[in-house]
C-alpha positions as CSV (number, residue, x, y, z in Angstrom):
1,X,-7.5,-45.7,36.7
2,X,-6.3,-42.0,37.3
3,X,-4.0,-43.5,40.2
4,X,-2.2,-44.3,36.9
5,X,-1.8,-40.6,36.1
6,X,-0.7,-39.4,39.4
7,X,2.0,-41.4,38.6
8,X,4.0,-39.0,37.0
9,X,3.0,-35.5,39.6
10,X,3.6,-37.9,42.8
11,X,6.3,-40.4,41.4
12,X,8.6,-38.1,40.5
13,X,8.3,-37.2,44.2
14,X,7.9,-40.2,45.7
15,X,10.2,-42.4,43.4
16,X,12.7,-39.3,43.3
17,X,16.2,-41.2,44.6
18,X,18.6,-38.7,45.8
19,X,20.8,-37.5,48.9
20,X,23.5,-38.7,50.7
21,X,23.7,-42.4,52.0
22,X,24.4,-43.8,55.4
23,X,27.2,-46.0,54.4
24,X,28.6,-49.1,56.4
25,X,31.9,-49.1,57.3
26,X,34.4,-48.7,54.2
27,X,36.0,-52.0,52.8
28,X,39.7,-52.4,53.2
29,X,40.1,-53.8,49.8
30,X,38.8,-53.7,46.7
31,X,37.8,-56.4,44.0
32,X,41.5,-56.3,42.9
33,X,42.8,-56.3,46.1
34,X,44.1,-52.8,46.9
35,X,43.6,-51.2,49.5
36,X,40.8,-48.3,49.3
37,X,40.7,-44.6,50.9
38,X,38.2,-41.6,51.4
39,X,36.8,-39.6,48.4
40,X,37.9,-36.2,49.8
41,X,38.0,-34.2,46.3
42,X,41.4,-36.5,45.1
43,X,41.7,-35.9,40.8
44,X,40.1,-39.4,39.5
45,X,42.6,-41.1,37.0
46,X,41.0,-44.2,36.0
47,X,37.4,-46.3,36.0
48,X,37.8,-50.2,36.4
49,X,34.2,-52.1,36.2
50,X,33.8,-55.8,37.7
51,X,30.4,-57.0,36.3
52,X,29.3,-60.4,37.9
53,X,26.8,-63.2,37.8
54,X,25.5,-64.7,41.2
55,X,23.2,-66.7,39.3
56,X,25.6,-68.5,37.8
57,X,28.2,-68.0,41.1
58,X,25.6,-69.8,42.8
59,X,25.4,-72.9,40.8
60,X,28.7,-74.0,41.0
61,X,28.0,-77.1,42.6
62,X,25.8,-78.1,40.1
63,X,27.4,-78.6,36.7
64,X,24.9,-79.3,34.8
65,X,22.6,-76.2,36.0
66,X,25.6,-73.9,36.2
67,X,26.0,-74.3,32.4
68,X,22.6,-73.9,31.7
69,X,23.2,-70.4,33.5
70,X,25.4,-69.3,31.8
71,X,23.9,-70.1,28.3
72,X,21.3,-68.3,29.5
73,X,22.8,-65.0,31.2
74,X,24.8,-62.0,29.7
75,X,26.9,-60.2,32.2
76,X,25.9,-56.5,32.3
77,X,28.1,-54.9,30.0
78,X,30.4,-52.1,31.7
79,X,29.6,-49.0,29.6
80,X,26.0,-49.6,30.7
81,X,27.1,-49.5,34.0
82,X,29.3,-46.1,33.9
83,X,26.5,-44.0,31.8
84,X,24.7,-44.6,35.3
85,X,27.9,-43.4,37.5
86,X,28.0,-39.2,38.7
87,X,31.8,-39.3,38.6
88,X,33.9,-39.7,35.5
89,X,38.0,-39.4,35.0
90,X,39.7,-36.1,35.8
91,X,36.8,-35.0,38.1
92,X,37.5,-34.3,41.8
93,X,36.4,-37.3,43.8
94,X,33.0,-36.4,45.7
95,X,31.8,-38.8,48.3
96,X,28.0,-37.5,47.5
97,X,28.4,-38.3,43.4
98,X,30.3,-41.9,44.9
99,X,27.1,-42.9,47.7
100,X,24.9,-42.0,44.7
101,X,26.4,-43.5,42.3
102,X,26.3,-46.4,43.9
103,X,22.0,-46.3,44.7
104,X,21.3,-45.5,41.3
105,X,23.2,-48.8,39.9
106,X,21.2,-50.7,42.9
107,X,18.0,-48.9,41.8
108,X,18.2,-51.0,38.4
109,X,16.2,-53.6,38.2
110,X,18.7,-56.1,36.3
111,X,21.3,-55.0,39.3
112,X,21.0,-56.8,42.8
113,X,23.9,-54.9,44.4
114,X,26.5,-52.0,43.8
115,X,29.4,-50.8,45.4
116,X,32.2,-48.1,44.2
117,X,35.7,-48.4,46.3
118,X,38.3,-45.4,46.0
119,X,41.9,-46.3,45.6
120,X,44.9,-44.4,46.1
121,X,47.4,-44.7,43.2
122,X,50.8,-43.0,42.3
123,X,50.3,-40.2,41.0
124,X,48.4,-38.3,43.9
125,X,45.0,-39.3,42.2
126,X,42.9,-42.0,42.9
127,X,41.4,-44.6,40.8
128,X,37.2,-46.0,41.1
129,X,36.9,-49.8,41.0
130,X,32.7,-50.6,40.1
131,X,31.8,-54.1,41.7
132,X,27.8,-55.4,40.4
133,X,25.8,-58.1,41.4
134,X,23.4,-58.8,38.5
135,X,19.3,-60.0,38.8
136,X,18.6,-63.4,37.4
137,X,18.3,-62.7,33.8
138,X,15.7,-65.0,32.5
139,X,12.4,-64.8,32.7
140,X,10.9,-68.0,32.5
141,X,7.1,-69.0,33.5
142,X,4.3,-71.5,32.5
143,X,1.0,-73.4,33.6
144,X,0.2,-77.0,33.5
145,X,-3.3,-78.7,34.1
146,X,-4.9,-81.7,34.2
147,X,-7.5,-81.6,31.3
148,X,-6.2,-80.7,26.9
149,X,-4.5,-78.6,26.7
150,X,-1.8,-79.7,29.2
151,X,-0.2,-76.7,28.9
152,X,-2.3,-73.3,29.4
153,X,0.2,-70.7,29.7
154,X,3.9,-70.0,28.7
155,X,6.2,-67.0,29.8
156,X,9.6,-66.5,27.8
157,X,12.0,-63.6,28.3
158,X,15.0,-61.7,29.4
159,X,15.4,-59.4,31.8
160,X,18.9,-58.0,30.9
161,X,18.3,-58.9,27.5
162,X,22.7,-59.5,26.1
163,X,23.9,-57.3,29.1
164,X,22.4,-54.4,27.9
165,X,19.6,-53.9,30.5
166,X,16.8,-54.4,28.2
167,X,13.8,-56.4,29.5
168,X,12.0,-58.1,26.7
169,X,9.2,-60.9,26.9
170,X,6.4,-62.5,25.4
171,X,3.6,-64.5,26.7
172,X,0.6,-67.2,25.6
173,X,-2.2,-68.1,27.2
174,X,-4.6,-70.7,26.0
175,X,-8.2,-69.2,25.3
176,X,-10.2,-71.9,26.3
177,X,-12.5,-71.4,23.9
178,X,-12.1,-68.0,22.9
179,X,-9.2,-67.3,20.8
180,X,-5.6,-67.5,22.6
181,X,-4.0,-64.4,24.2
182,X,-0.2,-63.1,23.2
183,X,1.4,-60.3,25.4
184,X,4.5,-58.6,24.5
185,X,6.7,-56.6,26.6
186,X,10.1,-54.6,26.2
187,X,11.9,-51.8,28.6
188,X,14.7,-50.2,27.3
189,X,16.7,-49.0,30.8
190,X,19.1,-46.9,29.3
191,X,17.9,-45.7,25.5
192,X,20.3,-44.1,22.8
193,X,23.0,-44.7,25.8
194,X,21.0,-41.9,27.8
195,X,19.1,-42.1,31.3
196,X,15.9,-42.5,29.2
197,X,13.7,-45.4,29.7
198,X,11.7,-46.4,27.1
199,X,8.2,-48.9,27.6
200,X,6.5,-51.1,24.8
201,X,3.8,-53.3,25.5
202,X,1.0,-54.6,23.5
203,X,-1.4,-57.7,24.0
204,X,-3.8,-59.6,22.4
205,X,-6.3,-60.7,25.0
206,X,-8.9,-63.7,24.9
207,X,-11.5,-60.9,24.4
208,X,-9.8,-57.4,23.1
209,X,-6.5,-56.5,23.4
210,X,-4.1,-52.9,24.4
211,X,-1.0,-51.3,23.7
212,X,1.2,-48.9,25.4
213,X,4.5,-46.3,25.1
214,X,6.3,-44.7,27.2
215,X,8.9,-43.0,27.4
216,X,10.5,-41.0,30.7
217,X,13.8,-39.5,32.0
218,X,13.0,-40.6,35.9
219,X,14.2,-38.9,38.9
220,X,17.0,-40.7,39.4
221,X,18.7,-38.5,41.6
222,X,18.5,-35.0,43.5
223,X,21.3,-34.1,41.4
224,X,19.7,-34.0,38.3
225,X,17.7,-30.9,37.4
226,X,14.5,-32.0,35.3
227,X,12.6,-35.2,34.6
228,X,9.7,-35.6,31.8
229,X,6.9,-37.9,30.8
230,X,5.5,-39.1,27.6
231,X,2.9,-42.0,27.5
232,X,0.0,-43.1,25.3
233,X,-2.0,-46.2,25.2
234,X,-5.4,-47.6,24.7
235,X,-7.2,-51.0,26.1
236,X,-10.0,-52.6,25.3
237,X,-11.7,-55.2,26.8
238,X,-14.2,-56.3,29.9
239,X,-14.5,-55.8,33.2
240,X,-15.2,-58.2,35.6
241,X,-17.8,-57.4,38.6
242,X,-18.0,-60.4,41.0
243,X,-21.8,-60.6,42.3
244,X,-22.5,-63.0,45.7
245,X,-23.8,-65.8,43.8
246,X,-20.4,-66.0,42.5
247,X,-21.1,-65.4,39.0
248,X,-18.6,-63.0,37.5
249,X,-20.2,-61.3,34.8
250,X,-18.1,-58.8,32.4
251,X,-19.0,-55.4,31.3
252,X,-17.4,-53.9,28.1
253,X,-14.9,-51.3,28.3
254,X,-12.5,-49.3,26.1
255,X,-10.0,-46.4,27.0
256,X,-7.6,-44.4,25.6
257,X,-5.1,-42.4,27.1
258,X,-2.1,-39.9,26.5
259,X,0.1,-37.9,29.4
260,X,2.7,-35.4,28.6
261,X,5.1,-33.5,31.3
262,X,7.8,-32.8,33.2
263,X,9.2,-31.3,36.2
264,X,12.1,-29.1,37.4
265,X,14.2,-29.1,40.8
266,X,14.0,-26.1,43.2
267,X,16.8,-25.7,45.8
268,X,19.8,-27.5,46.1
269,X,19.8,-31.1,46.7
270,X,18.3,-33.0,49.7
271,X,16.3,-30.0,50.7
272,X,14.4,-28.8,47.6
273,X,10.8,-28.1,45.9
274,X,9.5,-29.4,43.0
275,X,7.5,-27.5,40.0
276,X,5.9,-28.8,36.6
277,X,3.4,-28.9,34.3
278,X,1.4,-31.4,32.3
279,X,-1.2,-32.5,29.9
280,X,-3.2,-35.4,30.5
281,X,-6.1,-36.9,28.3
282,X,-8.9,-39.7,28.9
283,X,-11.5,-41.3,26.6
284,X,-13.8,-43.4,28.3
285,X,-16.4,-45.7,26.9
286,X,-18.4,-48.5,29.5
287,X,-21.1,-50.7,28.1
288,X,-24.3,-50.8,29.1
289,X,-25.1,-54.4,29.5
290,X,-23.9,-57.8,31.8
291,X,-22.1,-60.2,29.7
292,X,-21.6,-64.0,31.5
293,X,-18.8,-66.5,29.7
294,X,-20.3,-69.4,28.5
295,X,-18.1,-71.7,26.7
296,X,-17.0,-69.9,23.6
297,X,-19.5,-67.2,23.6
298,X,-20.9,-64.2,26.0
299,X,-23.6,-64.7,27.0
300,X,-26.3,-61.4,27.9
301,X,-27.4,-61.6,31.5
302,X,-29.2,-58.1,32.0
303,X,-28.3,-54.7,32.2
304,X,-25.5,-52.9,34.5
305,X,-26.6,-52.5,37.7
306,X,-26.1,-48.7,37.4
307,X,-25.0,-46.4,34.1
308,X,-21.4,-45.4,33.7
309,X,-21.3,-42.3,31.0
310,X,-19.3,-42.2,28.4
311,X,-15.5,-39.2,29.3
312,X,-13.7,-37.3,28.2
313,X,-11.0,-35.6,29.6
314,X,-8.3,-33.2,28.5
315,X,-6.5,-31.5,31.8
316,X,-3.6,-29.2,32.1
317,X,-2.0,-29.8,35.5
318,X,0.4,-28.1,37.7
319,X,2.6,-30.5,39.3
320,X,4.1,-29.4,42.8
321,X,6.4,-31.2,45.7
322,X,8.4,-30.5,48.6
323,X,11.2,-33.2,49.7
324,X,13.7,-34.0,52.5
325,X,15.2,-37.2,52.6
326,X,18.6,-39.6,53.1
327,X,19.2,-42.8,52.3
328,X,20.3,-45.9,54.7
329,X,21.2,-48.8,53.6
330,X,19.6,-52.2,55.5
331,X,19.7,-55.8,54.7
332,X,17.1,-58.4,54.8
333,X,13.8,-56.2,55.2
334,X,12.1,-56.9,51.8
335,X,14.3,-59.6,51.1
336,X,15.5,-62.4,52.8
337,X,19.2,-61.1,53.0
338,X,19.6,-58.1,50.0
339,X,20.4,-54.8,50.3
340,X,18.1,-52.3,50.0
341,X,17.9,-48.5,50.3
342,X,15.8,-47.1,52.8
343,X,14.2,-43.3,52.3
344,X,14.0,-41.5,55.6
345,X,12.3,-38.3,55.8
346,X,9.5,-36.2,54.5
347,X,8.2,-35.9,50.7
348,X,5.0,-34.9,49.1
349,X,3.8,-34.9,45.7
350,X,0.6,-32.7,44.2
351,X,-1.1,-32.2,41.3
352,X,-4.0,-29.6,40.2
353,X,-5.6,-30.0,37.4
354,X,-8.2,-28.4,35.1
355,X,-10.2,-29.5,32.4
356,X,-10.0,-27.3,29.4
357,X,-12.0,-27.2,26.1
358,X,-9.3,-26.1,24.3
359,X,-7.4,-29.3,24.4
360,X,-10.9,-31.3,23.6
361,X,-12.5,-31.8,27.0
362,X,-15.7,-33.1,27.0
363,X,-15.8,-32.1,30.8
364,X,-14.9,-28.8,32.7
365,X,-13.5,-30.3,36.6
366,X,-11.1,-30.0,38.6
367,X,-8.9,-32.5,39.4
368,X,-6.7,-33.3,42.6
369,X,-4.1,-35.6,43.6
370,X,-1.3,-36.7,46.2
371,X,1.3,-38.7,47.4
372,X,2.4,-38.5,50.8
373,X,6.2,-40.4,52.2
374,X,7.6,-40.9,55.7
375,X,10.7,-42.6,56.6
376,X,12.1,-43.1,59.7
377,X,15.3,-45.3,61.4
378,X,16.2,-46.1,64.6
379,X,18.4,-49.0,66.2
380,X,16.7,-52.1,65.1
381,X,13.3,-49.8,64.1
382,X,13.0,-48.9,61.1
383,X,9.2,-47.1,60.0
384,X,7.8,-46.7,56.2
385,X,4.4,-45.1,55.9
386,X,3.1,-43.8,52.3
387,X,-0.3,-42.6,51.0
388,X,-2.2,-41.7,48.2
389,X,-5.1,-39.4,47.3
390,X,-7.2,-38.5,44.3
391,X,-10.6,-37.4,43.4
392,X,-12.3,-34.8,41.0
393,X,-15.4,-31.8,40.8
394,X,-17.3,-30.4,38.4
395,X,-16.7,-26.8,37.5
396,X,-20.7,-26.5,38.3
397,X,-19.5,-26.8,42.4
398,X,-21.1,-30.5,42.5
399,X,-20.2,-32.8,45.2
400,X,-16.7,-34.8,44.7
401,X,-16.2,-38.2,42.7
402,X,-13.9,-40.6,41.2
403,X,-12.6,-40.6,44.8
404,X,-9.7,-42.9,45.6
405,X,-7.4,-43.4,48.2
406,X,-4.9,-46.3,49.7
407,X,-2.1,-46.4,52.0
408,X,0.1,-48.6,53.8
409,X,2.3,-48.6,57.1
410,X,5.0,-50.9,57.4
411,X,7.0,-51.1,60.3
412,X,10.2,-53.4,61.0
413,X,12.6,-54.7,63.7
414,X,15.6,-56.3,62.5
415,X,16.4,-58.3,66.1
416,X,19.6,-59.9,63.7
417,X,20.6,-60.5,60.6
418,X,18.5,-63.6,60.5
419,X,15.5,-62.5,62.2
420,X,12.9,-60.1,61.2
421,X,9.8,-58.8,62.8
422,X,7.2,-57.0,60.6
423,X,4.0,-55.6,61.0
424,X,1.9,-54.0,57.9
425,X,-1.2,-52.0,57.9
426,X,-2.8,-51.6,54.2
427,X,-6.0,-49.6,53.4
428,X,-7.8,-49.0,50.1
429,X,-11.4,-47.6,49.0
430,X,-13.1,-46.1,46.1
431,X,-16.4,-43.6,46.5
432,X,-18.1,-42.4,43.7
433,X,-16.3,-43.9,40.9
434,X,-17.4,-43.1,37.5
435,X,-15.8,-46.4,36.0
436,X,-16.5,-49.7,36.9
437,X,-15.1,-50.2,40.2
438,X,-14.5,-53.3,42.8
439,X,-12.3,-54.4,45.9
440,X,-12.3,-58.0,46.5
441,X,-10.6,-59.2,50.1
442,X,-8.5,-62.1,49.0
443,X,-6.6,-60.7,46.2
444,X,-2.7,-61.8,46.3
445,X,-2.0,-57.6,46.3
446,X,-3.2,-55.9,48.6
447,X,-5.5,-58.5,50.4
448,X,-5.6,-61.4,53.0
449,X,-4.1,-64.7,52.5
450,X,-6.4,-67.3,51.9
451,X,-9.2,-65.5,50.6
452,X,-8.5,-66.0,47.0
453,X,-11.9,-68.0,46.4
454,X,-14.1,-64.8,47.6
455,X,-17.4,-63.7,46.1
456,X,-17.9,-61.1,47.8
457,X,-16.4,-57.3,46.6
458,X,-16.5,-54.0,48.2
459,X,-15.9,-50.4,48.2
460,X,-13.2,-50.1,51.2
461,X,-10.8,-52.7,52.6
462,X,-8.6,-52.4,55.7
463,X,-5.8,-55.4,55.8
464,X,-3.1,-55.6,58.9
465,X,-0.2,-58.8,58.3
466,X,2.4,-59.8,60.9
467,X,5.2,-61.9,60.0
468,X,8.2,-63.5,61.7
469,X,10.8,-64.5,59.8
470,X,13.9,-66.2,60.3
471,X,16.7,-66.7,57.5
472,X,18.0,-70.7,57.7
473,X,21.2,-69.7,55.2
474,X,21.9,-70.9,51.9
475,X,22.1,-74.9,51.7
476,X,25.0,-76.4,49.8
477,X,25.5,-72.6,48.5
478,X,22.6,-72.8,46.5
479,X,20.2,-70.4,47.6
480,X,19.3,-68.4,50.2
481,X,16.1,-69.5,52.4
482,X,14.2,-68.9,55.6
483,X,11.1,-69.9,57.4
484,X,8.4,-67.4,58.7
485,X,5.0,-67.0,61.0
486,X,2.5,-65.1,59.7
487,X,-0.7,-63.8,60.3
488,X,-3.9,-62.1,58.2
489,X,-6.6,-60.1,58.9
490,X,-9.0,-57.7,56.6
491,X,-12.4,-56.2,56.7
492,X,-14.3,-55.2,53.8
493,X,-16.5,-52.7,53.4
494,X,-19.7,-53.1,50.8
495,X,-19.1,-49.3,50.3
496,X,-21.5,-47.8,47.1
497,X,-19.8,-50.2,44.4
498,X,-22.0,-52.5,42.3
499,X,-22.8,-55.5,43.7
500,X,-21.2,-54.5,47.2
């Protein structure tokens, strides 16, 4: 759970966007069909955006379906898109504020590509032309089974919600049994017009329920100077613990939460520190006794196989980085053919943290955490490795706990643009952990393939993939597809969780 809060000390280091991108070569022309230049400091004149729709571009030879697109999708409106630019008119044109620019309109997730040309015009100035590529707007999802009801889950939403880059959704899922579950979810990408984001979610579960706000000002750039945090929520609910009998029984558990901070740049962009503060809090509460589903009622199978104690926490945390990266752009690594851009580099992300009594701690600890990034490029290699760290001590000099740790090495070889060769190696483990804690093997995230239908949990998991992937094209201009080989392979380690 407190990978959740080392969210904001590491993220802001590891999710920082910033620097200078490797660009391919410049485009003669632009959307309009001018020809483009250099940015070399030339006085900006004029902003043109070109907002499109591949989702419906795509469709074209289908009607019926490109109509339904189009009912369905709202072109990103163009004052969304140049709040997000670093150059406005009567500025000197920088190539750094243009390669930006065009990573942070890339980095939204209702945007599938960006690109900012430079025209020459008459008056010795030059004007910017803004092509996007939007996501797929809707967000559509549902469940069918054999047995009443038919239909056991529905998904409705949209992810650009009008053009304005709000995502907004709700979601039911049949009971069966117990009362029927109703999730609601809305991101505001760019609130009061400002490079704010701003989270609501709240749900109604089968058996409890949560809500959650947040609100942030992410690193979006190494040009910016701060970034700040402010998030509260509370769940309640059970926790399942899978035992090798394959019963999965449920233990209660209830949480609430709050995190409040921000951080400050150091050094001038590309090559800087980081330095921040912040004030976290955590109230935890774990029943004491197995609870089995059965039917419409829980049904008491015996107590916990060990006691969790009630927490509470109250920290104040000094956040603390270091960071030097670039940015190259590569196509078809996550995706089968999209553009993505690739961190090279160094980064690393702290935090220390102390409990206090002063801010209601029920616990006086110190608290550690990190988030470690490496990038690296070359030729048709390109290298991604990323960890994280985390664990806590009493003030009393006990031995550590709440330990947690995972990690992941991804390495690629692009052979052409239609075949890809990766390679992954994933690791994860808990030790000590004060709250309910598994690791289960087969899990979609995280896990091997095929495993899904596992009883047995554990404390540590190693996971290595290889895949080898080849893009076919895009039949009749409708989508783009590709076949792959791949390979899993895990171990599991019982490790000192319950059950193990």
């Amino acid at each position: 759970m407190m990978l959740a809060a080392l969210s904001f000390a590491a993220s802001p280091c590891a999710s920082l966007r910033a620097q200078a991108t490797d660009m391919p070569v410049r485009p003669l022309l632009a959307p309009s069909g001018r020809p483009t230049a250099d940015c070399m400091g030339q006085r900006i004149d004029d902003i043109v955006v070109y907002s499109e729709a591949p989702s419906v571009a795509s469709l074209q030879r289908v009607p019926l379906l490109a109509r339904i697109a189009r009912k369905l999708h709202a072109t990103t409106k163009s004052e969304l898109i140049r709040r997000f630019l670093l150059l406005d008119e009567g500025q000197a044109c920088s190539e750094l504020r243009r390669a930006e620019s065009e990573r942070i309109l890339r980095a939204q997730p209702y945007i599938a590509d960006a690109d900012v040309f430079v025209i020459p015009n008459d008056h010795g100035g030059v004007d910017l032309e803004v092509r996007t590529s939007d996501e797929v707007s809707a967000v559509l999802g549902g469940s069918v089974r054999a047995r009443s009801p038919n239909v056991s889950f529905l998904l409705l939403g949209s992810a650009n919600l009008m053009g304005q880059g709000v995502f907004v959704s709700g979601a039911w899922r049949d009971g069966d049994g117990l009362r029927d579950a109703f999730t609601f979810r809305a991101i505001d990408n760019q609130f009061l017009g400002r490079p704010w984001v701003l989270g609501i979610e709240a749900e109604r579960a089968t058996l409890g329920g949560s809500w959650r706000v947040e609100g942030t000002q992410p690193f979006l750039t190494d040009l910016q100077r701060v970034a700040w945090r402010a998030l509260a929520g509370m769940r309640k609910g059970y926790v399942e613990l899978r035992q090798p009998n394959r019963d999965i029984p449920t233990l209660a558990s209830e949480r609430t939460y709050f995190d409040l901070g921000g951080i400050a740049r150091i050094g001038p962009p590309g090559h800087l520190g980081l330095l921040g503060a912040s004030l976290t809090g955590d109230d935890e509460r774990t029943g004491d006794r197995l609870l089995l589903p059965d039917g419409a009622f829980l049904r008491d199978v015996g107590p916990t196989p060990r006691v969790y104690a009630p927490h509470r926490i109250a920290r104040a945390n000094v956040l603390l980085g270091v960071r030097d990266i670039t940015f190259v752009r590569r196509e078809g690594l996550d995706a089968l053919t999209a553009t993505q851009d690739v961190p090279l580099g160094f980064q690393l992300g702290t935090l220390f943290g102390r409990g206090l009594a002063m801010l209601g701690a029920g616990e006086d600890d110190f608290f550690m955490a990190g988030d470690l990034y490496f990038g690296a490029a070359k030729g048709i290699a390109t290298l991604r490795v990323q960890a994280q760290g985390e664990g806590r001590r009493s003030a009393d000099g006990s031995q550590w706990d709440g330990v947690l740790s995972t990690g992941r090495v991804t390495h690629y070889l692009k052979f052409s643009p239609r075949h890809l060769n990766q390679m992954v190696l994933e690791w994860s483990g808990g030790y000590r952990q004060r709250t309910p804690f598994q690791l289960v093997l087969g899990v979609p995230d995280g896990g091997v393939r095929g495993y899904e239908e596992s009883a047995l949990a554990g404390g540590r998991r190693v996971v290595a993939r290889m895949e080898e992937r080849n893009v076919v094209g895009r039949p009749y201009g409708f989508a783009d597809t590709g076949v792959a080989i791949f390979a899993d392979g895990g171990r599991q380690w019982a490790g000192d969780v319950p059950f193990g």
